[in-house]
C-alpha positions in Angstrom: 93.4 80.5 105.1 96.2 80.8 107.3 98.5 83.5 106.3 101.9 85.2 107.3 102.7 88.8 106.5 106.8 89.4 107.0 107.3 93.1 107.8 104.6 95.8 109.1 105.5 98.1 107.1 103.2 100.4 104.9 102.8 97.8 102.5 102.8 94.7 104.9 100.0 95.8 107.6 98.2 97.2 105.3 98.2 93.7 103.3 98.0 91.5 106.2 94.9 93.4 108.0 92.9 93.5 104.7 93.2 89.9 104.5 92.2 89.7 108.4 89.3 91.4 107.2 88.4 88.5 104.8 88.0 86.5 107.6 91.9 85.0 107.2 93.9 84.0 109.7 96.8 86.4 109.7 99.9 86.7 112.0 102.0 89.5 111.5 106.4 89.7 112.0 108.4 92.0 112.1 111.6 92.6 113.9 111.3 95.8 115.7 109.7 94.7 119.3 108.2 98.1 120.1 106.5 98.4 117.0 105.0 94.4 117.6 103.9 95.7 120.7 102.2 99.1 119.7 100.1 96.8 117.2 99.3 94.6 119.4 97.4 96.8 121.5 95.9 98.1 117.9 98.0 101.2 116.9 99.4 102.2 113.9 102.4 103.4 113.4 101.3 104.9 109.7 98.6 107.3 109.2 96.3 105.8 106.7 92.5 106.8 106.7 90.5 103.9 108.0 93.3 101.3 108.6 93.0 101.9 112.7 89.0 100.8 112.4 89.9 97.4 110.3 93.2 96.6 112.7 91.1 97.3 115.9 88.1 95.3 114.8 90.4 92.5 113.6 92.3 92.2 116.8 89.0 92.2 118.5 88.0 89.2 116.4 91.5 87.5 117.1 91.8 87.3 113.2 94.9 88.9 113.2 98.1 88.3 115.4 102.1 90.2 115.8 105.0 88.6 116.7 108.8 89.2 116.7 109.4 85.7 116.5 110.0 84.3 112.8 109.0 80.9 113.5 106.2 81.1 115.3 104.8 83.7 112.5 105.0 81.3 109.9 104.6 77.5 111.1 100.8 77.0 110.2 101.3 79.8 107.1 99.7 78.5 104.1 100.9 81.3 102.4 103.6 83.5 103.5 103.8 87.5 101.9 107.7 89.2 101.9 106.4 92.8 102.4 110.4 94.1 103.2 111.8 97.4 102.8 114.0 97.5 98.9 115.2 100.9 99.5 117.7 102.1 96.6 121.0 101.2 96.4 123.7 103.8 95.7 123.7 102.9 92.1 119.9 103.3 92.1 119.3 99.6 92.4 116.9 98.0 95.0 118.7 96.4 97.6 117.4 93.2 98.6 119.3 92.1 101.8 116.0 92.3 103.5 114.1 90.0 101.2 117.1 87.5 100.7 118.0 87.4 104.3 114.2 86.3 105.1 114.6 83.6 102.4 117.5 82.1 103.9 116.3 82.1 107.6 112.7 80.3 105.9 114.7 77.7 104.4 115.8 76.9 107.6 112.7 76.6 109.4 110.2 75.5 106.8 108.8 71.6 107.1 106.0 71.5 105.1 104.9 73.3 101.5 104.3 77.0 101.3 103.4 79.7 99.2 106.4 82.5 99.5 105.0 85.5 98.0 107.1 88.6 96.7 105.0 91.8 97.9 107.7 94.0 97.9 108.5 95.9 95.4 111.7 93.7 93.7 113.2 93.8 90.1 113.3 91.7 87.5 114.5 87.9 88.6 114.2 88.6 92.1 111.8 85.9 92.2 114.2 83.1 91.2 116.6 84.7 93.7 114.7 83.8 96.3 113.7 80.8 94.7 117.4 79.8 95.3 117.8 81.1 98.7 115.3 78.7 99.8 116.5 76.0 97.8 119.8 75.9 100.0 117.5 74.2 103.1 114.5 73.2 101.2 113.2 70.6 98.8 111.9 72.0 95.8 108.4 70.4 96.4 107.9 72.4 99.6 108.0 76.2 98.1 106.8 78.0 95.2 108.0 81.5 94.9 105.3 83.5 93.8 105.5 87.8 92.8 102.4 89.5 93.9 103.3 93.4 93.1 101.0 95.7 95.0 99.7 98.8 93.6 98.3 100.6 96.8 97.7 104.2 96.5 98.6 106.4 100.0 95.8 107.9 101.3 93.2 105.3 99.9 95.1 102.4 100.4 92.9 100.2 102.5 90.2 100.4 99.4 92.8 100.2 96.9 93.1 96.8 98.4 89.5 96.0 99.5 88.4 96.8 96.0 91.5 96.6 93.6 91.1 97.7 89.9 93.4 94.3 89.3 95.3 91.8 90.8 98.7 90.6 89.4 100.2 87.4 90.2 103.5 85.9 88.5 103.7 82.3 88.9 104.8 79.3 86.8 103.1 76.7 89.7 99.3 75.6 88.9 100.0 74.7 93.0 100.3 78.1 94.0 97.9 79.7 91.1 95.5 77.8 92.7 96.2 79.0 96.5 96.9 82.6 95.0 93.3 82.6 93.0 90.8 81.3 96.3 93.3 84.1 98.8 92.4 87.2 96.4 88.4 85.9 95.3 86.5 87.8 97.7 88.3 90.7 96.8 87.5 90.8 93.0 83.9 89.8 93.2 82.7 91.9 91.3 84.3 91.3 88.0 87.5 92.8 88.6 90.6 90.5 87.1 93.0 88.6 88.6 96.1 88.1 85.8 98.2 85.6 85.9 101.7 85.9 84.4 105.2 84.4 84.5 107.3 86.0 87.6 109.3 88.3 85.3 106.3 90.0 83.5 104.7 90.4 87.2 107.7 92.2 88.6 108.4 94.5 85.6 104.5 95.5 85.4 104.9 97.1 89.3 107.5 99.3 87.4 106.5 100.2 84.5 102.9 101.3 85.9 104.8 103.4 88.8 107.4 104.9 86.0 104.3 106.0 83.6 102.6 107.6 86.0 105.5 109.6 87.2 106.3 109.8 83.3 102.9 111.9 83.2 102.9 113.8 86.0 106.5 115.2 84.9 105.1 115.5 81.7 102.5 117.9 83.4 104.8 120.0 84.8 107.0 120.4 81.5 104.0 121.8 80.2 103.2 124.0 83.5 106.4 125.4 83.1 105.9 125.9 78.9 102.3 127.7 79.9 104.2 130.4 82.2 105.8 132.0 79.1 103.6 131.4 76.7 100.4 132.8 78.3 98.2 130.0 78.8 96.7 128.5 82.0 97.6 124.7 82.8 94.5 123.9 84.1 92.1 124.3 81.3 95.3 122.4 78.9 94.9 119.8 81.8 90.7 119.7 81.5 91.2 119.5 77.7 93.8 116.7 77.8 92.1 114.8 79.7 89.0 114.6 78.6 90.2 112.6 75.8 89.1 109.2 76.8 92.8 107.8 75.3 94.6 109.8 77.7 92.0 110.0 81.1 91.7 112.4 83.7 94.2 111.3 86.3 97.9 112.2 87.0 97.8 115.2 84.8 98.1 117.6 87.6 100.9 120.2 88.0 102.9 120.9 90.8 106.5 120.9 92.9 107.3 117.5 91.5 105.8 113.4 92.9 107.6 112.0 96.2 106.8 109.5 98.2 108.1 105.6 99.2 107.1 104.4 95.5 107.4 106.7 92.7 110.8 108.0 93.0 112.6 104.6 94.1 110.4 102.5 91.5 111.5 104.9 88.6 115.1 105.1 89.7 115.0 100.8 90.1 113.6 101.2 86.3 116.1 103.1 85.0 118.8 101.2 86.5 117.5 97.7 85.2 117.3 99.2 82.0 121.6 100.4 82.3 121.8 96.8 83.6 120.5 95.6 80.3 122.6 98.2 78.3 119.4 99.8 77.3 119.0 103.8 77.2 115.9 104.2 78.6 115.5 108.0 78.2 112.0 108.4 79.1 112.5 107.5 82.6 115.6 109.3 82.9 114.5 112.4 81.8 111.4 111.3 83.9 113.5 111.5 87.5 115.9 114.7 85.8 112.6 116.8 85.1 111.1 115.9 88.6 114.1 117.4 90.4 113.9 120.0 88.7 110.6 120.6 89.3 110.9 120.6 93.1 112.7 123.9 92.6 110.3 125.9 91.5 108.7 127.3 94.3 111.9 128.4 95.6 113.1 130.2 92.8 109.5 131.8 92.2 110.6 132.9 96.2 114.0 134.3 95.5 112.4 135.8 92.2 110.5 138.3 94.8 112.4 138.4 97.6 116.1 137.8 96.3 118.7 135.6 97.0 119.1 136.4 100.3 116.5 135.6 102.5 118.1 136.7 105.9 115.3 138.0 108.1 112.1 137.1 106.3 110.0 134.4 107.8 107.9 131.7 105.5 104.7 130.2 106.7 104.4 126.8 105.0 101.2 124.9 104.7 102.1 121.0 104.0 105.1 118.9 104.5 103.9 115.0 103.8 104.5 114.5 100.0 101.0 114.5 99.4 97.4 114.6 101.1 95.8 112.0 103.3 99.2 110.3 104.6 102.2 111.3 107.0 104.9 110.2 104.6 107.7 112.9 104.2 109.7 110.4 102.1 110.8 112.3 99.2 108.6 115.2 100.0 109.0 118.3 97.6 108.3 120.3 101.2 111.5 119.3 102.9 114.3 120.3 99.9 111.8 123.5 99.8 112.6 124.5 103.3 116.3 123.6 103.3 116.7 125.7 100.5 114.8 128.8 102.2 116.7 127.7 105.7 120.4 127.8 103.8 119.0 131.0 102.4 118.5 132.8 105.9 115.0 132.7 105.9 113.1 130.8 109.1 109.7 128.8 108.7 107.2 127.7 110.5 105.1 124.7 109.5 102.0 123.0 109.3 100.6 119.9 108.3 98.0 117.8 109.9 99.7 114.4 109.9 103.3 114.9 108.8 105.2 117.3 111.4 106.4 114.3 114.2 108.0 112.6 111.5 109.1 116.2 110.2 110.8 117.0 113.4 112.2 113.9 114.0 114.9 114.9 111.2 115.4 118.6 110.9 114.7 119.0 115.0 114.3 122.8 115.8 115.8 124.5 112.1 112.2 125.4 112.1 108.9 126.1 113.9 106.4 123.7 113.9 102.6 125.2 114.8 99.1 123.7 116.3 96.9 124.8 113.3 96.9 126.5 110.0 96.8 130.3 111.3 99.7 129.9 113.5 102.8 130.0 111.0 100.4 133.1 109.4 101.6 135.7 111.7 104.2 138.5 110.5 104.8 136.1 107.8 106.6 137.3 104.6 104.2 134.9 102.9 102.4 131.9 103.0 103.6 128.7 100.6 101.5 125.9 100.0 103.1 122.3 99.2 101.0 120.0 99.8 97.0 120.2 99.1 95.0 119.3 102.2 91.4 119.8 101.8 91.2 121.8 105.1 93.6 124.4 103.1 90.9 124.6 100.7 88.9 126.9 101.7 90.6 129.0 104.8 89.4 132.1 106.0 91.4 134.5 103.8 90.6 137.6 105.8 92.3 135.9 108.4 95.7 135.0 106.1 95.6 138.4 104.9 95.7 140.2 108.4 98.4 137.7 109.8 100.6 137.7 106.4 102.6 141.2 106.6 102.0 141.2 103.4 99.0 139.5 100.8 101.3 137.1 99.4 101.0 133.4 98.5 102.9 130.7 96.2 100.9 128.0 95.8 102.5 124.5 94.5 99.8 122.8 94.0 97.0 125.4 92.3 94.9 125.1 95.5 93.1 128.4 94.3 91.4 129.4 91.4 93.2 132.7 89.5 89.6 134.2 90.0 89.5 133.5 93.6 93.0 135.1 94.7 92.0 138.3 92.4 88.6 139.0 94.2 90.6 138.3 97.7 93.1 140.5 96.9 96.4 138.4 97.4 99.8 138.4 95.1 98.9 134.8 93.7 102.1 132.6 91.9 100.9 129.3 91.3 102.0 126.7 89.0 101.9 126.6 85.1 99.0 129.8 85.3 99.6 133.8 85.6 100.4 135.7 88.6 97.6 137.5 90.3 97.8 141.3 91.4 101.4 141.7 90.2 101.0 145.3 91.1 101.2 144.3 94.5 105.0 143.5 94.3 105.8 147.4 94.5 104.4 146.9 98.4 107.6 144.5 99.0 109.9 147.8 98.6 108.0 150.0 101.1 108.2 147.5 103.5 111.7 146.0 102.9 
């Protein structure tokens, strides 16, 4: 099948080189010429793990093609996938110039029936929306809007997509059920569903999955925060809770709050559709108030030790994208941590194995950025952990102690066992658990 993939974004290359991979015919626009070009000669400008093999195998196989030029992208399109930016509004709503814009430049260049799928993440009647932008050049007979939300996962999205625990399509058209059903077969093969809803239902399901899972994960943290002063130890609350088959295992882990392109936007779109609807939605608001607060934490665990002001002490900081196996920083709990310890008088110096060019690119040189783990390490006043990277999983903690004037570690995302950081000998805060070798504070005055 024939198929056009508007915008190379996260969400659109990763769509459009999965379906390349299907054996599809996929060409690829996007506006922004030196991006085009770097994908043409098979880079990526996203770190996802394994997304470089399928886009360089796929080019190879001239399954997949990149142009800047609308009409060329989308003349033999069957099917043609809107995977623009919706970035959030000042009001918290999801701006959809991008997708609009498209709609109306397609109704001018459309001749013959298409498919015009919704992949971006869009609110509730976006699809009639654009249903109406193209219906001020086309015939109705040669579109059917269609909402395909996408539920890809950073850091495992290629097999979130290859293998997908569901597929969700809104459409009214037995037309484009039809073209939707035989495009997504080969990836639900083996037994997975596909389910097929009216456009409305489709677009509020990519919300309210992304608002309960954040709803959890703040939930977690709540309780993190509850298990400090009362003396328990998050983690074996988290083993218990989830271990209940009506609750599950996943997104019940503490830490310095969710970030990231989805979550935060996707909850915020929520919660303003709901004011739009003058309906008090106070699960998600207290959702997106608790996850702020959350991303605070660490700091004031920080200024707990070391004071207010921080003029003179020096922060090594493991971590910066918002979570492993990605280089997004968007929303990262990292960056309001180190503009908090920066405005404090503190300096920092940084490591994460994917993040940092995208890291410097907007605070520049307010801090250090290092070539491995170690680096930040030395003469340190301490060592703080944001994001969980499995090569900070088990480091050579001889080697942070000897660097680290002092055996000190806040850890936002209970990298370590309590057991661990007691044998090794290091002041341990962590998240929702005791502090470790609290004696240890009294070395802090002899060498202030």
């Amino acid at each position: 099948m024939k198929v056009a993939i508007i915008g190379t974004g996260y969400v659109g290359l990763v769509t459009g080189t999965c379906f390349a991979e299907t054996g599809n015919d996929v060409t690829c626009v996007d506006i922004d010429e030196r991006k085009v070009n770097m994908l043409k000669n098979g880079e990526t400008p996203i770190y996802e793990p394994g997304l470089d093999v399928l886009l360089e195998r796929n080019i190879k196989e001239n399954r997949i093609h990149f142009t800047t030029a609308l009409a060329e992208g989308v003349k033999d399109a069957q099917v043609i996938f809107l995977a623009l930016p919706t970035p959030p509004g000042k009001g918290g709503e999801a701006d959809l110039q991008y997708v609009l814009n498209v709609a109306a430049d397609l109704s001018k260049i459309v001749t013959d029936y298409k498919v015009i799928v919704n992949k971006s993440t869009v609110p509730v009647g976006t699809a009639e929306k654009v249903a109406d932008a193209l219906s001020q050049g086309l015939d109705k007979d040669l579109y059917d809007v269609v909402s395909n939300p996408e539920f890809l996962r950073e850091g495992v999205a290629v097999d979130d997509f290859l293998k997908p625990d569901r597929v969700v399509i809104g459409t009214s058209s037995e037309k484009a059920r039809k073209i939707m059903e035989e495009l997504y077969q080969p990836f639900v093969r083996q037994g997975n569903p596909i389910y097929f809803m009216d456009e409305r239902s489709s677009e509020m399901t990519k919300y309210a999955a992304n608002s309960y899972l954040a709803m959890r994960i703040s939930f977690m943290n709540e309780m993190a925060n509850l298990c400090e002063r009362a003396g328990a130890n998050v983690d074996m609350v988290r083993v218990g809770m989830g271990s209940d088959s009506r609750i599950g295992k996943r997104f019940l882990f503490s830490g310095v709050g969710y970030g990231g392109s989805c979550f935060p936007k996707d909850v915020q779109a929520l919660a303003r559709t709901a004011r739009q609807h003058d309906y008090d939605f106070k699960l998600v608001e207290t959702t997106m108030e608790v996850n702020q607060r959350q991303k605070t934490r660490l700091g004031k665990k920080i200024k707990d030790l070391f004071g207010d002001n921080l003029a003179g002490r020096k922060f090594a900081i493991w971590g910066l994208a918002f979570k492993p196996e990605t280089d997004d920083i968007r929303e990262a709990p990292a960056l309001e941590l180190i503009n908090e310890l920066v405005e404090a008088g503190a300096s920092a110096e940084v490591f994460d194995p994917e993040a940092m060019s995208n890291v410097k690119e907007i605070m520049g040189d307010k801090i250090s950025y290092a070539e491995d783990l170690y680096q930040p390490l030395k003469d340190a006043d301490a060592l703080i952990i944001v994001t969980e990277w499995n090569e900070f999983r088990t480091p050579d903690f001889a080697r942070i102690k000897d660097s680290l004037k002092q055996p000190f570690i806040f850890d936002g995302r209970n990298v370590y066992t309590l057991e661990k950081m007691a044998t090794e000998g290091f002041y341990y805060e962590s998240i929702g658990r005791s502090t470790i070798n609290e004696t240890l504070k009294e070395k802090l005055s002899v060498l202030s």
